[in-house]
C-alpha positions as CSV (number, residue, x, y, z in Angstrom):
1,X,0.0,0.0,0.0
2,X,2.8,2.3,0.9
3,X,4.7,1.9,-2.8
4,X,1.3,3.1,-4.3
5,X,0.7,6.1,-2.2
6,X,4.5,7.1,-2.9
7,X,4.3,6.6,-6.5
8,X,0.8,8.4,-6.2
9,X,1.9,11.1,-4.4
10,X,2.7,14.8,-6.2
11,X,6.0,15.4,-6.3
12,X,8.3,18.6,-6.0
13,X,11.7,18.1,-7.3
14,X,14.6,20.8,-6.3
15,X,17.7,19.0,-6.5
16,X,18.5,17.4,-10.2
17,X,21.1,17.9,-12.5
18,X,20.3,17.4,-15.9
19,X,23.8,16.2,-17.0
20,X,23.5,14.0,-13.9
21,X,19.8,12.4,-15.9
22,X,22.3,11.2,-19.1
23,X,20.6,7.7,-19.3
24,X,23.6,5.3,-20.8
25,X,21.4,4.7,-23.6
26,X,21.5,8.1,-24.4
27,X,25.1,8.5,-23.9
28,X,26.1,5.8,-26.4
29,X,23.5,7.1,-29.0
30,X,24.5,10.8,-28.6
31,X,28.4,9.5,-28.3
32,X,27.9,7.9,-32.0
33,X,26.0,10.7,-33.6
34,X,28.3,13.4,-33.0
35,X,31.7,11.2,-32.7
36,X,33.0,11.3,-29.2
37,X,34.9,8.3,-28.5
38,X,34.0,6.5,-25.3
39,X,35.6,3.6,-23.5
40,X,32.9,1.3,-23.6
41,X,30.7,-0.8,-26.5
42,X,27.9,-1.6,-24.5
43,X,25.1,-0.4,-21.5
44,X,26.2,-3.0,-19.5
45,X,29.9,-2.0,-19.3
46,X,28.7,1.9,-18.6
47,X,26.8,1.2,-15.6
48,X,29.7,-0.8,-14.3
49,X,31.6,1.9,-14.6
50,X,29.6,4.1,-12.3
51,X,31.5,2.9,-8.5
52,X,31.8,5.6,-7.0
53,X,33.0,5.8,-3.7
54,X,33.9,9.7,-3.1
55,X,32.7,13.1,-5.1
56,X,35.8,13.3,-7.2
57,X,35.4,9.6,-8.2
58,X,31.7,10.3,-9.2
59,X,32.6,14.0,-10.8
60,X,34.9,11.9,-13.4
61,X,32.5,10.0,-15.2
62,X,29.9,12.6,-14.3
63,X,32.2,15.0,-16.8
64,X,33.3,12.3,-19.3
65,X,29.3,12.1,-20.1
66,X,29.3,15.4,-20.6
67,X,31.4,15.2,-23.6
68,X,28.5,13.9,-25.8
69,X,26.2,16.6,-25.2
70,X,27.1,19.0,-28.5
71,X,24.0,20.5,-30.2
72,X,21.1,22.6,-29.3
73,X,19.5,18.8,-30.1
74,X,21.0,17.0,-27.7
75,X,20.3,19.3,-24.8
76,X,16.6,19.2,-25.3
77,X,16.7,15.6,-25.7
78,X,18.6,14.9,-22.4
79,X,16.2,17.1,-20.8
80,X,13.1,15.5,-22.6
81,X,14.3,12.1,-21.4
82,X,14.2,13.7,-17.2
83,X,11.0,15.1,-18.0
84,X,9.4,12.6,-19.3
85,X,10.3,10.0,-16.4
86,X,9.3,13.0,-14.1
87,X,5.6,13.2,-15.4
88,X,5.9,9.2,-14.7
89,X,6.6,9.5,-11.4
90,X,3.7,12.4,-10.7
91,X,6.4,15.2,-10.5
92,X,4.7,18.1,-11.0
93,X,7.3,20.9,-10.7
94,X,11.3,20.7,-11.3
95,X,14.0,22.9,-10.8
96,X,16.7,21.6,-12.7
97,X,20.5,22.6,-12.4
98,X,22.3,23.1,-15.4
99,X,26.4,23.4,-15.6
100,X,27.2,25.9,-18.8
101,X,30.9,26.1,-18.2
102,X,30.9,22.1,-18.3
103,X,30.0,23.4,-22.1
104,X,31.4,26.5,-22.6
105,X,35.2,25.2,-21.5
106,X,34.8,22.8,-24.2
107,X,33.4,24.8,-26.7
108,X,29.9,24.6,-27.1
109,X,28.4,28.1,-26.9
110,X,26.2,29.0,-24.2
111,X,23.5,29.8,-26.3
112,X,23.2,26.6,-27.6
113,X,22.6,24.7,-24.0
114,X,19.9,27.2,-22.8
115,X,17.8,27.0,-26.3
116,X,18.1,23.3,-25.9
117,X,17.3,22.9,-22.6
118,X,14.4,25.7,-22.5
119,X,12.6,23.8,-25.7
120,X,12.3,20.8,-23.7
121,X,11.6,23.1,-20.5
122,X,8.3,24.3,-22.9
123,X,7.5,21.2,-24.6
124,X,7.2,19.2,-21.1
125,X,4.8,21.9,-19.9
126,X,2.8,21.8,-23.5
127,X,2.5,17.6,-23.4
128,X,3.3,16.5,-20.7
129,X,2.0,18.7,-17.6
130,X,5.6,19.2,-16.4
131,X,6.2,22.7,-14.8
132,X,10.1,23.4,-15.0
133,X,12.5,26.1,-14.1
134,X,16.5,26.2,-14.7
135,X,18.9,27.0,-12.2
136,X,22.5,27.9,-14.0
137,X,25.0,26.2,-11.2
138,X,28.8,27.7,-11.2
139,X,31.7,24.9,-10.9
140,X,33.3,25.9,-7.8
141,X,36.4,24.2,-8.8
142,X,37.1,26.6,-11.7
143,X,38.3,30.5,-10.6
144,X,35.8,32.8,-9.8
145,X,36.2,35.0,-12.5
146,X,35.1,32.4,-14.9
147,X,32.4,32.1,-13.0
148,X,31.4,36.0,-13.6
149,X,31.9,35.8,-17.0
150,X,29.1,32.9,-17.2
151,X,27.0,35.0,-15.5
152,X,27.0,37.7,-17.5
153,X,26.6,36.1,-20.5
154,X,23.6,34.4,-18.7
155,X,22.3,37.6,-18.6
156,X,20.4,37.8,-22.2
157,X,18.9,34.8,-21.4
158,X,17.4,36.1,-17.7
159,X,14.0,35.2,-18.2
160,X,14.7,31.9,-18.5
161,X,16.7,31.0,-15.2
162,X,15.2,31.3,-12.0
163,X,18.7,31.5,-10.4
164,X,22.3,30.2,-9.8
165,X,24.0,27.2,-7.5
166,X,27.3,26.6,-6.9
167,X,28.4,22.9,-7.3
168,X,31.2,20.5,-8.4
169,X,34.6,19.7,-6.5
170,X,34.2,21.1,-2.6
171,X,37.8,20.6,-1.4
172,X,39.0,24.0,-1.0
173,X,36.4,25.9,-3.1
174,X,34.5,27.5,0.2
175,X,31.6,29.4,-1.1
176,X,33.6,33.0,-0.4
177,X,35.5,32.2,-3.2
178,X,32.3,33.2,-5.4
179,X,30.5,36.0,-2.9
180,X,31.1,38.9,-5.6
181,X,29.3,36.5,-8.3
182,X,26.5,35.7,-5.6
183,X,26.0,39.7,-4.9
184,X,26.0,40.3,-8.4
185,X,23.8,37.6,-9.5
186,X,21.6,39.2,-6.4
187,X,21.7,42.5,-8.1
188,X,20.3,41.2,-11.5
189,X,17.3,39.3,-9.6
190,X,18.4,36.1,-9.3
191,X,17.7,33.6,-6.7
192,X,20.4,31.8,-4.8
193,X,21.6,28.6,-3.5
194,X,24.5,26.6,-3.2
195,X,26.0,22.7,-2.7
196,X,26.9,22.4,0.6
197,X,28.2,18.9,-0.1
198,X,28.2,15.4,2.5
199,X,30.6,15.1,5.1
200,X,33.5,17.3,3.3
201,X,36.8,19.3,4.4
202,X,35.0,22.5,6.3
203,X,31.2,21.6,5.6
204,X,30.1,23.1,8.8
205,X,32.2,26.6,7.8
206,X,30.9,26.3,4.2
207,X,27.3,26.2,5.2
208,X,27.8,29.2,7.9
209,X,29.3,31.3,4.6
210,X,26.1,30.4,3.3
211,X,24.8,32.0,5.4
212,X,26.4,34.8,6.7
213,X,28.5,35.6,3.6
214,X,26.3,34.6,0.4
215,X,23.0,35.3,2.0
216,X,21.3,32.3,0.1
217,X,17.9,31.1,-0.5
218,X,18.4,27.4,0.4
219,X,20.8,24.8,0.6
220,X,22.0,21.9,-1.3
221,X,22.6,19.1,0.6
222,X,23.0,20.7,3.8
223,X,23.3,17.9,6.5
224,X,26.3,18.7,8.4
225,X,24.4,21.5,9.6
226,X,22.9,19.4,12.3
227,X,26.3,19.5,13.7
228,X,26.3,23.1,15.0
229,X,22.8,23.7,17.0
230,X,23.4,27.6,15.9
231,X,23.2,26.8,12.2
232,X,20.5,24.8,12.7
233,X,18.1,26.9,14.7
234,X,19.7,29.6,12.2
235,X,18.6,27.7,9.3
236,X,15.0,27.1,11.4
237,X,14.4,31.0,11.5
238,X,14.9,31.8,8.0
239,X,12.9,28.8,6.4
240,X,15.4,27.8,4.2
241,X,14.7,24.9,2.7
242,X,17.4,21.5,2.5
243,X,17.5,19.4,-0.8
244,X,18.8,16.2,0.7
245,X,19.6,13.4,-1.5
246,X,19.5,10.3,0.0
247,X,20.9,7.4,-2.8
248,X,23.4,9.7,-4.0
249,X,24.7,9.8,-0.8
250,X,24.7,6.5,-0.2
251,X,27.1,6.2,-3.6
252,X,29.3,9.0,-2.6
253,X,29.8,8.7,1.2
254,X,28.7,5.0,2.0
255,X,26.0,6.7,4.0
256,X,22.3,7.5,2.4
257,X,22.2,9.9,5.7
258,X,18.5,9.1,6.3
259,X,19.0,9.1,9.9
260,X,20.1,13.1,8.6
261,X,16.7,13.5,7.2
262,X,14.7,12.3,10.2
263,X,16.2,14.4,12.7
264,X,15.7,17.0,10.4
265,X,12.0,16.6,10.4
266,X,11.7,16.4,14.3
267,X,13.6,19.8,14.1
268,X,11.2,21.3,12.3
269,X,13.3,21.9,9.2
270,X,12.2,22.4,5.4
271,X,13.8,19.4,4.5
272,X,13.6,18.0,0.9
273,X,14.3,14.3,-0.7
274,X,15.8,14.6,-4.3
275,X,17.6,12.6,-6.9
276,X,20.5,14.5,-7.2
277,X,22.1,12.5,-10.6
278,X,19.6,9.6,-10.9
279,X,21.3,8.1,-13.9
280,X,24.1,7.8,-12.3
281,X,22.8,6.2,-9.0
282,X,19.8,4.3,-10.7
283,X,17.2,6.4,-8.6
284,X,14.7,9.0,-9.3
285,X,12.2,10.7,-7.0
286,X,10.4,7.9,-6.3
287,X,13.2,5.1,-5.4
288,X,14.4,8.2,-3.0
289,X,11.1,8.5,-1.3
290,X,11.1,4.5,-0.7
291,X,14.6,4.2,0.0
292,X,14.2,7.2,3.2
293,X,10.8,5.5,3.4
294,X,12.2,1.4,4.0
295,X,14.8,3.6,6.8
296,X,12.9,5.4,8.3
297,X,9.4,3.9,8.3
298,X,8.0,7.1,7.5
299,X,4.3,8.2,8.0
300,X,1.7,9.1,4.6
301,X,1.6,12.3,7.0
302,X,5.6,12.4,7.2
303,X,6.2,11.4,3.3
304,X,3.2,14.1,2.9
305,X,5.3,17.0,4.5
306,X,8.2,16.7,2.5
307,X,6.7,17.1,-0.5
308,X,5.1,19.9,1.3
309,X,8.1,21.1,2.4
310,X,9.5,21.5,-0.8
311,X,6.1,23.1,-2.5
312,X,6.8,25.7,-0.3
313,X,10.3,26.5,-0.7
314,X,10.3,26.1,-4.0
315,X,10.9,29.0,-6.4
316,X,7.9,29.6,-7.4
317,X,4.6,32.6,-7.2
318,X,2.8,32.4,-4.4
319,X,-0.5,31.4,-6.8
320,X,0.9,28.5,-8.4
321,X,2.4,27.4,-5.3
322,X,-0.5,27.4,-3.7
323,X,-2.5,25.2,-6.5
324,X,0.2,22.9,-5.9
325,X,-0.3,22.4,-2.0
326,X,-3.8,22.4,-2.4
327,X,-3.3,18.9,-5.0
328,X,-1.4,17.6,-2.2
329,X,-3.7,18.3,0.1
330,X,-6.5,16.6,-2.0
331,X,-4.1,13.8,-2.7
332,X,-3.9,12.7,1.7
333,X,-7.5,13.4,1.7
334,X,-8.8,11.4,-1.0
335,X,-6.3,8.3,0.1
336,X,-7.1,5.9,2.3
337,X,-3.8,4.8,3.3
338,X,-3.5,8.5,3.9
């Protein structure tokens, strides 16, 4: 009864990268079509590929699939192929991150990635009933004036992206690094968040410059918070929301950190469960909401408010947002497991 009223259940996604949704298939077919030479012949021997057992070993393959993704065509097919297993799994809104200088450093323009990505962005909403924004995520691990330059040449495209992250390699990369990008891409209206990655060098510092530094909107990942009772009760007053992601970090630290996520909802927090790279760890939305379900032995109430949860923090007006809870709401009401 529980699988149905968690594949049932309306979903809010806020923690997806759409290079992380490259599918093998799709990596071999778009590897062929435009020539890329990968180590592998078949589907089988990609997924074997994918052990990861640290963020570095993960961001390797993560960025050697990157490599096929060329044209304006390939973009909005990657980004079809999310959307179309998100409308499976009753997501109803996304916000997807998007890496442009995982593009631009190779030489694909970034015009090309956000035309690609927006058609799909559109055509999900048209056929599908997918509601999708883009977040455009800085590499942290590349100098911070690089990172300017990508947002200013985001800039045309304004309309389109909802606001900017901050992910990739951790390990000395503290979010300060980027705080004249953050209060610029403040000053042009975008929203803000960054990856404050699992159990790294510094977490707990990274998440107060988060805080006190890049003034952000939410956090990504987030769990060492719990750590410091200050950030947490810190976290608590401003109503941040958390976009935990509970397989991925079961790939990445050995730890899916759900005992992370139940704490945080006896604290009270706006904690979210996500997918993070799902091709990559074989697990969208719903296979994360049974895996913290199986842990933790979660509640239709309990699953209820994290999808709640992340309604509500999500980046969205307050009338659509609205509509949204108010599906949930009809959703517990109208099941009887509920």
């Amino acid at each position: 009864m529980m699988e149905q009223f968690i594949a049932g259940l309306p979903k809010c996604e806020l923690h997806v990268h759409i290079e992380g949704t490259l599918e093998p298939e799709l990596k071999l077919t778009l590897a062929e079509r435009n020539e890329v030479p990968l180590p592998y012949t078949s589907i089988e021997e990609v997924r074997a590929a994918y052990d990861f057992d640290s963020l570095p070993s993960f961001l390797t393959r993560y960025y050697e699939g990157v490599r096929v993704l060329l044209k304006e065509a390939d973009f909005h097919e990657l980004a079809m192929g999310y959307l179309r297993r998100a409308a499976a799994q009753n997501v109803r809104y996304a916000e997807i991150f998007f890496d442009p200088q995982a593009h631009t450093s190779r030489g694909v323009p970034f015009d090309i990635v956000v035309r690609g990505l927006r058609r799909a962005l559109l055509d999900a909403e048209r056929t599908l009933g997918v509601r999708a924004q883009l977040i455009m995520c800085f590499l942290r691990d590349l100098p911070a004036e690089y990172a300017m330059a990508t947002l200013l040449e985001s800039l045309p495209y304004r309309e389109w992206i909802i606001g900017v992250g901050l992910d990739s390699d951790e390990r000395g990369n503290p979010p300060v690094k980027f705080a004249e990008v953050f209060a610029r891409a403040r000053q042009e209206g975008y929203l803000l968040t960054a990856h404050c990655d699992v159990d790294q060098e510094n977490s707990v510092e990274h998440i107060r410059q988060c805080l006190d530094v890049i003034g952000v909107d939410r956090i990504d990942h987030g769990v060492n918070a719990l750590e410091d009772p200050g950030l947490v009760e810190e976290i608590r007053r401003r109503g941040l929301g958390l976009t935990v992601c509970p397989v991925s970090n079961g790939f990445v630290t050995g730890d899916r950190k759900t005992d992370a996520i139940r704490r945080m909802l006896d604290e009270r927090l706006r904690v979210t469960v996500n997918s993070d790279d799902p091709a990559y760890f074989f697990a969208y939305m719903t296979e994360n909401l049974e895996v913290v379900h199986a842990a933790l032995d979660l509640t239709a109430d309990e699953l209820v408010r994290l999808e709640r949860n992340a309604f509500e923090v999500a980046w969205l007006p307050r009338l659509l947002k609205d509509a949204r809870l108010d599906e949930l709401d009809t959703y517990e009401r109208s099941t009887p497991l509920a």
